[in-house]
C-alpha positions in Angstrom: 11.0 32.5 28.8 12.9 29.7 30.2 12.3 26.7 28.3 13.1 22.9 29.3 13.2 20.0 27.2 13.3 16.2 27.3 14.2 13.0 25.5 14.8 9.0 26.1 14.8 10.3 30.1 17.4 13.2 29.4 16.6 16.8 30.0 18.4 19.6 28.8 18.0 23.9 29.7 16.9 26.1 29.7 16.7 27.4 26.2 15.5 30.9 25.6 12.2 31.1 23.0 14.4 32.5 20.3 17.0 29.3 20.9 14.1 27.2 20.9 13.0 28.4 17.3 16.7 28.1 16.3 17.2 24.9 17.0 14.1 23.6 15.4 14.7 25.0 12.4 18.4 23.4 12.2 16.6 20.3 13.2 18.4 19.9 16.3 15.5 19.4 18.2 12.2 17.0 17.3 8.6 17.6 17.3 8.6 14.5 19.2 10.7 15.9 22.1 9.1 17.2 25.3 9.1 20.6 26.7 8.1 22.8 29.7 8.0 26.1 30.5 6.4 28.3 33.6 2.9 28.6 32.9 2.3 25.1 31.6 0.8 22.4 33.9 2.5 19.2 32.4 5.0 18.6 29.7 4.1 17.9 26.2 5.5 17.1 22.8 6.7 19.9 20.6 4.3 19.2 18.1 1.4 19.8 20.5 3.1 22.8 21.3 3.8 24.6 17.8 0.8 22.5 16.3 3.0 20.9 13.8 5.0 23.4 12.5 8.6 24.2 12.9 8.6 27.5 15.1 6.9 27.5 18.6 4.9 31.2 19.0 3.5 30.8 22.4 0.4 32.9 22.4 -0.1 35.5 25.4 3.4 35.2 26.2 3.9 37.1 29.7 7.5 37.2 31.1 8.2 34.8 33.9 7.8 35.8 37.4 11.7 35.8 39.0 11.0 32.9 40.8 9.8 30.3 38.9 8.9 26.6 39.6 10.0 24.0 37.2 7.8 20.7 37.1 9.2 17.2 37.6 8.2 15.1 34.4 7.2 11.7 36.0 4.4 9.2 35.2 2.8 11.7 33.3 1.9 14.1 36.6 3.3 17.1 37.4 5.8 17.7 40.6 7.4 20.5 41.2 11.0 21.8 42.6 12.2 25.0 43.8 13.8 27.8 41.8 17.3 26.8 41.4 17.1 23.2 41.5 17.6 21.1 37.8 14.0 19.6 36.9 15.1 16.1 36.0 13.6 13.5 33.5 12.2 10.4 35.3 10.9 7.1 32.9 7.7 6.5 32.6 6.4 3.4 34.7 4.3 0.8 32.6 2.8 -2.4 33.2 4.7 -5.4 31.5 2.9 -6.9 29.1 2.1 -10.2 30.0 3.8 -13.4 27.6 0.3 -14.5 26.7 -0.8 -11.7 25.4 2.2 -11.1 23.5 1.9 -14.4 21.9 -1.4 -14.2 20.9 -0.4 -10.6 19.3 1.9 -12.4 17.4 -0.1 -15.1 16.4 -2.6 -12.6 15.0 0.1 -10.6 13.1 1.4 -14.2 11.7 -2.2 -15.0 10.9 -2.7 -11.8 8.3 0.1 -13.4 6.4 -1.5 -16.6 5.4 -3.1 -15.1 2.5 -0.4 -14.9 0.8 -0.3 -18.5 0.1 -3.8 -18.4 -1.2 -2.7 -15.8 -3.9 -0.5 -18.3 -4.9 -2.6 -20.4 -6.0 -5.5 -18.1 -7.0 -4.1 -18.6 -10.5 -4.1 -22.0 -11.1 -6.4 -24.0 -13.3 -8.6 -26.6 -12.0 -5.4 -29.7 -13.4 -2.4 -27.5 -12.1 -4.4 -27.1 -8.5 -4.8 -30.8 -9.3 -1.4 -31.8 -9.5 -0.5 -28.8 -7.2 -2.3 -31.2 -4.4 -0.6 -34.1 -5.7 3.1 -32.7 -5.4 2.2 -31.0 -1.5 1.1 -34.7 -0.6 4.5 -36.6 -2.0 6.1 -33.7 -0.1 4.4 -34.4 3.2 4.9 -37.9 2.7 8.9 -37.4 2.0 9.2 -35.4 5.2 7.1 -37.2 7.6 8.3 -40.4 7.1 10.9 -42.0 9.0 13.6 -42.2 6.5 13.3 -38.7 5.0 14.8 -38.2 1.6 15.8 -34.1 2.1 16.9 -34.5 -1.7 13.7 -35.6 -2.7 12.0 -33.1 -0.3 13.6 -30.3 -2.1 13.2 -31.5 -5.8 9.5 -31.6 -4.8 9.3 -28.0 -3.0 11.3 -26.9 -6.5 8.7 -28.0 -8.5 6.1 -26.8 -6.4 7.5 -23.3 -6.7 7.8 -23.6 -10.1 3.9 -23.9 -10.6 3.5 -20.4 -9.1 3.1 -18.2 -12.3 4.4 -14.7 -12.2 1.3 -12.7 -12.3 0.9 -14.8 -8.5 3.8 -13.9 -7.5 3.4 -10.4 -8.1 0.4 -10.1 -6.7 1.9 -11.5 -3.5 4.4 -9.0 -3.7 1.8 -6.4 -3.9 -0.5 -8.0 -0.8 3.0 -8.3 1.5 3.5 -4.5 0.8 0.4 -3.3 1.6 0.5 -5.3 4.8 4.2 -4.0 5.9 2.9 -0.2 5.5 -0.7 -0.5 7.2 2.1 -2.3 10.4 4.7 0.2 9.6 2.0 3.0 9.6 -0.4 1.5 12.7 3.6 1.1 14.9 4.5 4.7 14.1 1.4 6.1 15.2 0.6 4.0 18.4 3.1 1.9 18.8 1.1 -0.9 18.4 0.6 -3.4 15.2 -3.0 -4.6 14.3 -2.4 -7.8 17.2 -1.3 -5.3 19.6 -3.8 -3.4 19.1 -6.7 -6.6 19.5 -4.4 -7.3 22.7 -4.2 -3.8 24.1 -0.1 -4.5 24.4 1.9 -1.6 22.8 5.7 -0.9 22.2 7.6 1.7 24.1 11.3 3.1 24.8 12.9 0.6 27.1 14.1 3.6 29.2 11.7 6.2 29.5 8.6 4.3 29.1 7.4 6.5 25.9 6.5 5.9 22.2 9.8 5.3 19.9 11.3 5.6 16.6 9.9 3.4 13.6 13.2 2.7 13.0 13.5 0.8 16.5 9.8 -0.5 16.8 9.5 -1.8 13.5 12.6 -2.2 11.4 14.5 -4.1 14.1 11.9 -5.4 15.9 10.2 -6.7 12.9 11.9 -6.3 9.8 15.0 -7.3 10.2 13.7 -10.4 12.5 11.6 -11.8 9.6 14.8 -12.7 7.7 16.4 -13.4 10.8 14.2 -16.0 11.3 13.8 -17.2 7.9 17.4 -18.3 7.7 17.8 -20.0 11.5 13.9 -21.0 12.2 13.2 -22.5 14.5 16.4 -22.0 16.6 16.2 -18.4 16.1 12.6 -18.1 17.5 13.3 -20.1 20.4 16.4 -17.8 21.4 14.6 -14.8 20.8 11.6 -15.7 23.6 13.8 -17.5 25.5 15.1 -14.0 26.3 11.1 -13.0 27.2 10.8 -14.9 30.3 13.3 -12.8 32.1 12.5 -10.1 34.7 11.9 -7.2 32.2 10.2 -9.7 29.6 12.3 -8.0 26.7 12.9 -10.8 24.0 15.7 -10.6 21.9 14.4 -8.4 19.3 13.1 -6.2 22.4 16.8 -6.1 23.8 18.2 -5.2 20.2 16.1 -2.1 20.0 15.7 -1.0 23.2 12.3 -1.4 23.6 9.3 -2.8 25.9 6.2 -4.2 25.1 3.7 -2.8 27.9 -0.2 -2.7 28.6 -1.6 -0.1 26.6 
């Protein structure tokens, strides 16, 4: 059994079933990675193929046929080649996702943080959510008006911090969490987070068009970006979609992890 496989647009083979089985079990290979072999119509993951587990027993295995055809993985349809000739690994074509739609996934992601700041203040009493009021309004006063005191601005945020008790701020702690693993958990499986998914946008590998790494979709892409933008807001966030009006729409974040954001 000649056996091909496939990743980020590279193939490699063939393997034999037995090199296969090796290499899975010294992790060499991924249940992510694609394979082919004659008698299958398409490629597919490795997972699909040993159903999860680390060893692929093809059942009904019948030897190849001494001229075999090997298909061309493109666009999810199978071409073939003659015998002899390298299959070769082609990306994936997907529609760009358009830059509305991308914002408004972003503004619905943004949008399931808010309640944060309620839990802040869940825990006041009715004078602390009182003078809670009192100190936000000096605050917008301070920084709205035309000769802005930024000493004053901060003495009054310090305060306003120091009103949050620690039972709230744990239990912010707690709600951001929760919110990072159902993302981390919705991005790993689909590739897309719960605004994606409203906006039927997903991320993929910049290069062949497929479903990547958590690591890429949402550590770099989101993650890491958060405190990025938390220490050079707004600058940062206008950089980073600057870079989305360009031909392949990949923002900065996009660029950093290799990655697209297409129609699902």
């Amino acid at each position: 059994m000649q056996i091909y496989l496939a990743r980020n647009n590279q193939q490699a083979g063939p393997y034999t079933l037995e090199q296969l089985n090796q290499m899975l079990a010294n992790q060499q290979v991924m249940l992510t990675d694609l394979a082919w072999h004659q008698g299958m119509t398409e490629w597919k993951a490795l997972g699909e193929l040993t159903q999860g587990k680390s060893v692929y027993q093809p059942e009904g295995y019948i030897a190849p046929a001494p001229t075999p055809e090997t298909p061309v993985f493109q666009n999810n349809q199978t071409e073939k080649t003659s015998y002899g000739q390298q299959p070769r690994v082609s990306a994936r074509k997907n529609e760009l996702a358009s830059i509305p739609s991308r914002i408004l996934a972003k503004i619905v992601d943004l949008l399931l943080w808010l309640p944060a700041t309620f839990i802040l203040t869940a825990f006041f009493t009715p004078e602390q959510e009182a003078r809670f009021a009192e100190l936000n309004q000096e605050f917008m006063n301070v920084v709205l008006s035309s000769d802005a005191d930024p000493a004053m601005a901060q003495q009054l945020q310090t305060q306003m911090f120091e009103m949050f008790s620690q039972q709230a701020w744990l239990a912010t702690a707690v709600y951001l969490l929760i919110m990072l693993a159902i993302q981390a958990f919705l991005i790993a499986k689909s590739g897309q987070s719960i605004g994606k998914k409203l906006t039927k946008i997903k991320i993929v590998d910049a290069d062949s068009g497929e479903k990547t790494s958590l690591l890429r979709a949402f550590t770099i892409r989101s993650v890491l970006f958060i405190f990025f933008n938390i220490m050079f807001m707004p600058l940062s966030l206008i950089i980073d979609w600057a870079f989305g009006l360009g031909k392949k729409r990949q923002t900065l974040h996009d660029k950093l992890a290799k990655t697209q954001v297409v129609k699902q």
